[in-house]
LONU-671536 format. One record per residue (C-alpha): residue number from 1; x, y, z. Coordinates in pm, 1 decimal, decimal comma. Layout:
@nr NUM; X X; Y Y; Z Z
...
END
This chain:
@nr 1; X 5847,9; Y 8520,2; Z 15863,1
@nr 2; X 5718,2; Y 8312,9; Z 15576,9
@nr 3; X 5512,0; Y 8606,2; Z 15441,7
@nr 4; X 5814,3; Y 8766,2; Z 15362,0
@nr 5; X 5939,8; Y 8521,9; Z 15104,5
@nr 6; X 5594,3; Y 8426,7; Z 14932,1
@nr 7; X 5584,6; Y 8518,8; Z 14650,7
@nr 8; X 5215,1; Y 8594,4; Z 14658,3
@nr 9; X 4991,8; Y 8863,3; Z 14781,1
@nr 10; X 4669,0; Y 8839,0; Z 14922,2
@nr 11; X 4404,1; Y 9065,5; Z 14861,9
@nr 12; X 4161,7; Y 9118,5; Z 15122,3
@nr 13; X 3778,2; Y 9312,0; Z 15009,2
@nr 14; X 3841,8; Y 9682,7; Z 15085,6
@nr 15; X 3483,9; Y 9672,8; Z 15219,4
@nr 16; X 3182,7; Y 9467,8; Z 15280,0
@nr 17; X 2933,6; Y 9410,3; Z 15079,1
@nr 18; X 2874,5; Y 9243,1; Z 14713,0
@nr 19; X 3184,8; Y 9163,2; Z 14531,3
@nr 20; X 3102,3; Y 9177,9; Z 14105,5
@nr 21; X 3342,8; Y 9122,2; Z 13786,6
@nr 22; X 3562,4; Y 9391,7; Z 13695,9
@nr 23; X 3384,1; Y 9342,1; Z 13371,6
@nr 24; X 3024,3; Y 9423,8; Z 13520,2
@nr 25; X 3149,5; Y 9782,0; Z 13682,8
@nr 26; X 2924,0; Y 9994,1; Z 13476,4
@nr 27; X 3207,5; Y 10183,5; Z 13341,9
@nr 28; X 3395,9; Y 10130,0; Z 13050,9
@nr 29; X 3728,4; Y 10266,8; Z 13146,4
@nr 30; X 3734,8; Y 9994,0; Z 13419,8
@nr 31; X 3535,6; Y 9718,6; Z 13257,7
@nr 32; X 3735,3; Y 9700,1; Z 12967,7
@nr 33; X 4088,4; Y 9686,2; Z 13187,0
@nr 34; X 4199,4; Y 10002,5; Z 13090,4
@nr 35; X 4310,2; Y 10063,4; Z 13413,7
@nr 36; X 4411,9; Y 9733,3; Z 13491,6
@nr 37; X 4264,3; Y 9384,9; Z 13615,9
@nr 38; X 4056,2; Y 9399,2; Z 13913,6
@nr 39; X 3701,7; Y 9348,4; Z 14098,6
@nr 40; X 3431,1; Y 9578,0; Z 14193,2
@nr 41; X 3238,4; Y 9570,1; Z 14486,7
@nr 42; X 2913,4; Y 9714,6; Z 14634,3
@nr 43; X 2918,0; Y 9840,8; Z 14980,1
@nr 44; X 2719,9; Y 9721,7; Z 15219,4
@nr 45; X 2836,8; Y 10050,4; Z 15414,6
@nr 46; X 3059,9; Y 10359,8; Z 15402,5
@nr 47; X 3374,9; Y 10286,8; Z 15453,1
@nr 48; X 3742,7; Y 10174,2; Z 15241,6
@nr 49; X 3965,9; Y 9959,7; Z 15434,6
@nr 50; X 4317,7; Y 9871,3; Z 15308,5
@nr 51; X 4324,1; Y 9540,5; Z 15125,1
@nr 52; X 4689,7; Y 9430,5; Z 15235,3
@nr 53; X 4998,3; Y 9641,5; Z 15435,8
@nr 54; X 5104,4; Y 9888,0; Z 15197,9
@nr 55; X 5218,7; Y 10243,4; Z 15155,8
@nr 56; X 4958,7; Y 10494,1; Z 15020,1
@nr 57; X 5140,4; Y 10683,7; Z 14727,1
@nr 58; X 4843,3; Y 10876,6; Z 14621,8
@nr 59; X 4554,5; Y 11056,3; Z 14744,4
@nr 60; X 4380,6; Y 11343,2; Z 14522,8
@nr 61; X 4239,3; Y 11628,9; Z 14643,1
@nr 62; X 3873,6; Y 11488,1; Z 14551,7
@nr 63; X 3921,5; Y 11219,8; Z 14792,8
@nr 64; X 3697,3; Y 10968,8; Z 14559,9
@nr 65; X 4019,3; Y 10744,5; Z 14526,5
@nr 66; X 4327,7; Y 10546,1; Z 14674,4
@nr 67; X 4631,5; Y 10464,1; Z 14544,4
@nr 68; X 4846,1; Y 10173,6; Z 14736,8
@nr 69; X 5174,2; Y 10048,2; Z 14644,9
@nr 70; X 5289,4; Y 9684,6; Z 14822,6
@nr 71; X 5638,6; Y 9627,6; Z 14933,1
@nr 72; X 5626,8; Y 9381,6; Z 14618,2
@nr 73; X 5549,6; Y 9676,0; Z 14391,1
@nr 74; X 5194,2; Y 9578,3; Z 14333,7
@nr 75; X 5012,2; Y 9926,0; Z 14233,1
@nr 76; X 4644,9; Y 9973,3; Z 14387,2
@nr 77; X 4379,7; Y 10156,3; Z 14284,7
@nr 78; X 4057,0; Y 10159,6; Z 14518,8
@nr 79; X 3804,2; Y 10417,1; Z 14334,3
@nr 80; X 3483,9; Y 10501,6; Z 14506,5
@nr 81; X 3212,3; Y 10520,2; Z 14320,6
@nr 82; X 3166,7; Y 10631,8; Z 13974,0
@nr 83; X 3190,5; Y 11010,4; Z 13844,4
@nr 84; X 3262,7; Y 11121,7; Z 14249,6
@nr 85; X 3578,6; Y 11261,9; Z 14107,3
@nr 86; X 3279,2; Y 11560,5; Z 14023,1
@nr 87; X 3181,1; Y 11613,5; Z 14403,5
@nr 88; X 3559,3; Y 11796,3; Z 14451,9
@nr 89; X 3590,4; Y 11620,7; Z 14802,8
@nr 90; X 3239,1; Y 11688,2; Z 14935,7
@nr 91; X 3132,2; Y 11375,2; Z 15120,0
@nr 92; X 3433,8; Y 11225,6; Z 15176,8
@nr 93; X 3662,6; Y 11176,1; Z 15436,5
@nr 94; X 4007,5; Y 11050,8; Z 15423,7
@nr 95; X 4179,5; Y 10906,4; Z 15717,4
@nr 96; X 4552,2; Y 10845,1; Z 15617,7
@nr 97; X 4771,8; Y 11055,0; Z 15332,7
@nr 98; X 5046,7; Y 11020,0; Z 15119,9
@nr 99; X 5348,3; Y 10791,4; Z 15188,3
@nr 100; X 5146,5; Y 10652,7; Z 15576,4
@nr 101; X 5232,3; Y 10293,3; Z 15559,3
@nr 102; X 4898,3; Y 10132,9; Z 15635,2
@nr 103; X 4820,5; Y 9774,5; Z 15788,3
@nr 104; X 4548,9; Y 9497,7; Z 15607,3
@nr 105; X 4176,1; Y 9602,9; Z 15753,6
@nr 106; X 4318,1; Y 9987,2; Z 15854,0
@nr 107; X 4034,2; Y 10207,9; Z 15777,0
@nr 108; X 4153,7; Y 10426,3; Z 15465,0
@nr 109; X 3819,7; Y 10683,3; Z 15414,8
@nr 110; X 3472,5; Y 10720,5; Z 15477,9
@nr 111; X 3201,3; Y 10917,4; Z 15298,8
@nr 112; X 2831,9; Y 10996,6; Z 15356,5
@nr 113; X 2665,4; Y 10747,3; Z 15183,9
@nr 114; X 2316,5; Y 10917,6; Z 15209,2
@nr 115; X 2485,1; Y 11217,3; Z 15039,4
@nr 116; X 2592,0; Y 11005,8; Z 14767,9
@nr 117; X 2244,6; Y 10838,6; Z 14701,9
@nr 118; X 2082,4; Y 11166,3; Z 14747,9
@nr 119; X 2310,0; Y 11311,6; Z 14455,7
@nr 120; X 2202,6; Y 10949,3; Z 14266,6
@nr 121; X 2588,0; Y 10869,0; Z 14269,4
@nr 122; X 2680,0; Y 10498,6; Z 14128,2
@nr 123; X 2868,4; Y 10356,0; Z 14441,8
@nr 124; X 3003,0; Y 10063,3; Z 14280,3
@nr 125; X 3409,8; Y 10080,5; Z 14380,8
@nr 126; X 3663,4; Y 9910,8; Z 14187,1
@nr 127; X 3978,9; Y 9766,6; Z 14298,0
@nr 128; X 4212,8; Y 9771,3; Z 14028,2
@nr 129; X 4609,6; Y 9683,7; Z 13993,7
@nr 130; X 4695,0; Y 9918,7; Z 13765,5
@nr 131; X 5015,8; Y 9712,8; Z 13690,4
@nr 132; X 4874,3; Y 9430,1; Z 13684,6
@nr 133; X 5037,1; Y 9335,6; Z 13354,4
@nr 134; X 5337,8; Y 9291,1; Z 13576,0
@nr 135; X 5142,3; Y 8992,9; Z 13740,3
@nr 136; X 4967,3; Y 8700,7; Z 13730,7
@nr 137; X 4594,4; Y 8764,7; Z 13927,6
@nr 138; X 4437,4; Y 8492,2; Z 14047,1
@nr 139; X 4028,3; Y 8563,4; Z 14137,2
@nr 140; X 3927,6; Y 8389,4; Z 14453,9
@nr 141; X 3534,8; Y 8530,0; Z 14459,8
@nr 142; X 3295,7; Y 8633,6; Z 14196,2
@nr 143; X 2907,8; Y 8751,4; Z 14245,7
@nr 144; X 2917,6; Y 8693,6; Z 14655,9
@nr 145; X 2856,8; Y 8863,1; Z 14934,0
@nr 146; X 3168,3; Y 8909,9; Z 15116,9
@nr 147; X 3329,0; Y 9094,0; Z 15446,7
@nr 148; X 3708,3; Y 9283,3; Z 15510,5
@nr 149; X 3827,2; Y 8944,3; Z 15651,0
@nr 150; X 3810,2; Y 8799,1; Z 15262,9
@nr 151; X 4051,5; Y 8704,1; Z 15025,0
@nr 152; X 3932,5; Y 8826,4; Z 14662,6
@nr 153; X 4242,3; Y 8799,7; Z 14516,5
@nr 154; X 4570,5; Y 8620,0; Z 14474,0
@nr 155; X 4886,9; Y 8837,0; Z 14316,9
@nr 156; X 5206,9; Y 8654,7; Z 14171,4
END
């Protein structure tokens, strides 16, 4: 019952793997915040998980992206990869769609990793709160190696 008047949210990894800055993602539209604050990780495998209960409110047809939305109004953004908006789909496989409700550690999509390194694809994933100007973000983890079962970040 407490959860339910926190006002924080916990943010678990959406994978496991190598957590990095937001700032390091070798992109500038997320390393500069563009898109809003955030982390990036490198996978250790090949497969998104959700990163706290929410309610998926987008899903394009490319399948190279996630977006979540918390019953606090947090706004997620899970990309995978860099330029795999390009690949139109091929590789990936989603496992949920629009407006599921989905559970911390529910597995959100796969993709053939060996696919992706064959096409020399930049798997680096960002998680990014695209209103995160709404919030303050606290960052639990930087530069680690971390699992699904890890908090990376605090929202209030």
């Amino acid at each position: 019952m407490f959860s339910l008047f926190s006002k924080e949210t916990v943010l678990y990894a959406p994978v496991n793997g190598k957590i990095i800055r937001i700032e390091d993602v070798p992109d500038q539209v997320f390393a500069s915040k563009m898109m809003g604050e955030g982390v990036g990780f490198v996978n250790d495998g090949n497969e998104i998980y959700a990163p706290c209960d929410a309610k998926v409110i987008m899903v394009p047809s490319s399948k190279h992206a996630i977006g979540l939305k918390t019953k606090k109004g947090i706004e997620l953004l899970i990309h995978i990869g860099l330029d795999t908006v390009n690949l139109n789909g091929e590789g990936f496989q989603v496992h949920v769609k629009e407006n599921d409700s989905v559970k911390r550690g529910q597995l959100l999509i796969s993709y053939d990793k060996h696919l992706m390194e064959k096409k020399k694809i930049n798997l680096i994933t960002p998680l990014v709160i695209t209103n995160s100007s709404e919030y303050i973000i606290e960052k639990l983890v930087e530069e680690s190696q971390i699992g699904i079962n890890d908090k990376v970040l605090i929202v209030k």
